[in-house]
N, C-alpha and C positions, 0 to 999 in steps of 0.2 A: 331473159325469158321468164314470165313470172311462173308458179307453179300453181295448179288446180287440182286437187285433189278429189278422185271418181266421187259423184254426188255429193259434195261440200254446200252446196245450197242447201241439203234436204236435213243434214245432221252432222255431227262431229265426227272427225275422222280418228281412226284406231288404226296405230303403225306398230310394228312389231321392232324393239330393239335391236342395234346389235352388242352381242354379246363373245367376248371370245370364248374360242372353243367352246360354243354352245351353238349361235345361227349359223349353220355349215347349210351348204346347200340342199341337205337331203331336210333339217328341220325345216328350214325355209320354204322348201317344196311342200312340205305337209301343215304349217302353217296355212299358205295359202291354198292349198286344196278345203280346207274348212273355210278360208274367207281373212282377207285381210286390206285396208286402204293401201299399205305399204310398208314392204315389207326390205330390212338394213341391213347387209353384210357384215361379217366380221370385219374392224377394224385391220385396215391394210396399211403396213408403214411402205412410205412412198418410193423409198431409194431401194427397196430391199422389191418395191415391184419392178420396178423397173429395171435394176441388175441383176433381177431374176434367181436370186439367190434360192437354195433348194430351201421348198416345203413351200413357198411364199405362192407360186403361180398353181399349185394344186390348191392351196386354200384361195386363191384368188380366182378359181371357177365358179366365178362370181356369180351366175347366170347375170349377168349385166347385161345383154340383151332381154330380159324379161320382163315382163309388164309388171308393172307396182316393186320394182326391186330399187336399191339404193344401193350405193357401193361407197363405202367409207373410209376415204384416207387419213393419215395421218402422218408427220411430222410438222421439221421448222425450216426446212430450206425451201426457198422458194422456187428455185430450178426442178428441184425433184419432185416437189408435190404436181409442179406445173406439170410437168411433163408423164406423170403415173395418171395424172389425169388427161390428158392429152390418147394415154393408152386406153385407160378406160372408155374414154367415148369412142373412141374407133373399136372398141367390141363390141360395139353396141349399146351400151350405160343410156339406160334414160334421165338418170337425177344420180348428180355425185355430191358423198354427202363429206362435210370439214369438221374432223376430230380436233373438237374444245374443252369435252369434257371428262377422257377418260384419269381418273384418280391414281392407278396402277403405277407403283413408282418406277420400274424398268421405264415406265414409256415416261411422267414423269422425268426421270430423270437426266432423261435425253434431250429434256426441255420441252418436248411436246406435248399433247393432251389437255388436260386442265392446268398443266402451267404457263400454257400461251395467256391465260387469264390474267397474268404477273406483268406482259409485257403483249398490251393492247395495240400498241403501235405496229410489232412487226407483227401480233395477230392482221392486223389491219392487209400489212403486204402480201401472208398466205392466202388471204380472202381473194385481193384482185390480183394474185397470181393465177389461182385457179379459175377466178369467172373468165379472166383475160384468156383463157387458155382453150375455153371449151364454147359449143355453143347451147348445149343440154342446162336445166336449171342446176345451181350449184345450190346446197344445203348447210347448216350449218348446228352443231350438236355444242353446247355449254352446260356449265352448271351458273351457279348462281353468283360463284366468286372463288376467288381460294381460299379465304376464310372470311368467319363474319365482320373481319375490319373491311373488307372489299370486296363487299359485294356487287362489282358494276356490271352483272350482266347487262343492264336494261339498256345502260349507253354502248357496251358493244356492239349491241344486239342493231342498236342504230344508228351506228358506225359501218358495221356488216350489211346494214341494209340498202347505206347510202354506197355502197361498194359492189352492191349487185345479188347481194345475198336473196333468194327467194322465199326461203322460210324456216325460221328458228325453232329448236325443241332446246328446252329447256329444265334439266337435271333438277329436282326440287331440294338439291344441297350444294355446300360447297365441297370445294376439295377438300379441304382439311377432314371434311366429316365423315369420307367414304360412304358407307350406308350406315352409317348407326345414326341413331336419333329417329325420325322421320320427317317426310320429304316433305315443306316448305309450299308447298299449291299458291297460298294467299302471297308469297314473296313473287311468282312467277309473273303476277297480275300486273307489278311493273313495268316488264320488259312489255307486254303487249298494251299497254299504254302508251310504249316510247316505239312503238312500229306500225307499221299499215300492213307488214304482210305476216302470211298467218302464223303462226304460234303452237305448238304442240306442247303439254304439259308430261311430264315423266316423272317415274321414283314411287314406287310403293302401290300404284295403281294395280290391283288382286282380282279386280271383278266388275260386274256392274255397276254395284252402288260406288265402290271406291273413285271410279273413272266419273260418275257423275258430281261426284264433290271437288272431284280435283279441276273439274270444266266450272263449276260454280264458283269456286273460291281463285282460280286464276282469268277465270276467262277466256279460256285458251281455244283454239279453235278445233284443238282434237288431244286426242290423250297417246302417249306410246308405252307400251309394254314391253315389260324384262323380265327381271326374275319369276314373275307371276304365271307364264309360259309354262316356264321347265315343269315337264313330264302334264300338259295341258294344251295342245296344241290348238286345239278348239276354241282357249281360254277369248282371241280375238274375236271372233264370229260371234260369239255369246255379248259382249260386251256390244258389237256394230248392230246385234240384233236389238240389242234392251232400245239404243238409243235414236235406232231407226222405229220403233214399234212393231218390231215385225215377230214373227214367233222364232223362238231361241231354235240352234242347230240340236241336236240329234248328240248328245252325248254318249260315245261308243262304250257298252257296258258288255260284261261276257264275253259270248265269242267272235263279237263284231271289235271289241277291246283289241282281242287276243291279234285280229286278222290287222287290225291296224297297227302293233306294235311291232308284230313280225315282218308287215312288208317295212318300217322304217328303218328295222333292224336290218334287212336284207338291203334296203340303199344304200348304210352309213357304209356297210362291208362292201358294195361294191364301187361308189366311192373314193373311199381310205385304203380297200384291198384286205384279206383276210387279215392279217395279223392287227395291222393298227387301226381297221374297223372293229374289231372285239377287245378292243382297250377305247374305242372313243364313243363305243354303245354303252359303258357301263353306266355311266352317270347317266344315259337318256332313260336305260332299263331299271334303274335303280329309283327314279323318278315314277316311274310306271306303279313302279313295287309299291312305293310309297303311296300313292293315291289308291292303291286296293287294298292297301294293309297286309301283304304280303307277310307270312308265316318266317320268322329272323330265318331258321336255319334253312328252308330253301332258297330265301332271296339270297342267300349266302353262295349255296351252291351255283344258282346260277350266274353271280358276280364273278366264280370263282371260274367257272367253266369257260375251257378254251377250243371247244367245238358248237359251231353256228349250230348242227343239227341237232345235238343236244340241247342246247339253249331252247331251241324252235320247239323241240318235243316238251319241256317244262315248262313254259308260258300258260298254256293254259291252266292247268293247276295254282301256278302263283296269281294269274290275273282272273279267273274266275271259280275261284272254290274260297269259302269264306275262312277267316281262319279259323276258326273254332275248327271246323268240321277239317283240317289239315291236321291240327293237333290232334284231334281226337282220331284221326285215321292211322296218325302214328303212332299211337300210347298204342 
């Protein structure tokens, strides 16, 4: 089934990573309430979906039934994968996406991720296990190689294609390099030389301009964002608007800030459930902190706080009082 991505004729499309322990369903959800082409689940390992092992099917509330969602497996048997994918279309999955790129040596080291990169052949068999398995478009995530002795995404990429793969995103490094350096754009121009179907360029892409050089110098036919996101949920819509020409979203400042921080805050907790929703909102609230420059020793307090109402009640102070004027309230 090939894949089209909403208005692909009119401009490049803007996907939203996935990221563990970071795209949970509630980021995801507010992601796309700002705007997004498509938007990537956390990385699901396959046998651990399917045998249902505890934590795996509460993180695998996948909204897979949702428009513009992706749901992204990962191992190296090809029974398992097939068949986690087999479950995912039956909840509804519109597009399942094949972990090629993640660096993480746990997963790594289980031979999955970007060390299927090492061994292209039985990549080859995860591919048409999984197309074989489903009828929804199947995806597929690499880097550029495992290191710069082999770099062959481009013939993967067209090896996966000729296997039914419907459209490649492509990590702007290799494994070896995790995120240091930066991310490779002109190397990605490769892989969509050696394919017909589209291309998504990834790695380091921050903004509008960034996103427009990394479509320039690969070619690619849409850009996906990661880390650029955290504590930015907007950061997509800004970028889809630059490149559609239309006028940028509405960035929530104050106590339209405040009101958007608090309902996420109030999803992640109901969610994860109080206790491990105020351990999995810190790093989203600390993200927050950061883009308003929050004053150290209250961002502290409220990191440290383990009551949602108290937290609720100090938000606005950390996310709309400048700091100067917090220091100088407490001198």
């Amino acid at each position: 089934m090939s894949f089209v991505f909403p208005l692909q004729a009119a401009r490049s499309a803007v996907c939203l990573a996935p990221l563990a322990g970071i795209t949970d369903r509630p980021f995801r959800d507010l992601v796309g309430r700002f705007g997004a082409d498509l938007v990537v689940s956390e990385m699901v390992a396959s046998q651990e979906m399917v045998q249902a092992k505890p934590g795996v099917r509460e993180r695998a509330e996948l909204g897979a039934d949702q428009a513009r969602t992706s749901v992204q497996l990962a191992g190296r048997d090809t029974g398992w994968i097939a068949e986690a994918a087999r479950m995912i279309e039956g909840q509804g999955a519109r597009v399942i996406d094949i972990n090629m790129g993640c660096p993480a040596k746990k997963v790594v080291g289980g031979l999955s991720g970007s060390a299927l990169m090492r061994e292209p052949d039985h990549a080859l068999r995860l591919v048409e296990a999984v197309v074989g398995a489903v009828s929804v478009p199947v995806t597929l995530k690499m880097r550029l190689g495992w290191d710069d002795h082999s770099r062959n995404a481009p013939d993967l990429a067209r090896r996966a294609e000729d296997a039914g793969i419907a459209l490649v995103t492509v990590h702007g490094r290799t494994r070896c390099q995790f995120y240091k350096g930066r991310a490779d754009w002109a190397a990605i121009a490769a892989v969509k030389r050696a394919v017909t179907i589209p291309v998504i360029a990834n790695g380091d892409i921050t903004g509008p301009a960034t996103a427009r050089e990394a479509l320039r110098l690969s070619g690619a036919d849409g850009v996906m964002i990661g880390r650029g996101a955290q504590g930015r949920p907007w950061l997509l819509a800004q970028v889809l608007a630059d490149l559609a020409g239309t006028a940028p979203p509405v960035v929530p400042q104050g106590a339209a800030l405040t009101a958007m921080v608090r309902r996420h805050h109030g999803e992640m907790l109901e969610f994860y459930g109080a206790d491990l929703g105020l351990r999995v909102a810190r790093k989203h609230l600390g993200w927050y902190m950061d883009g308003a420059a929050t004053a150290p020793e209250l961002r502290g307090r409220i990191l440290r706080a383990t009551d949602a109402g108290e937290i609720a009640r100090m938000l606005p102070e950390a996310l709309e009082t400048p700091p100067r004027q917090i220091e100088e309230a407490a001198a």
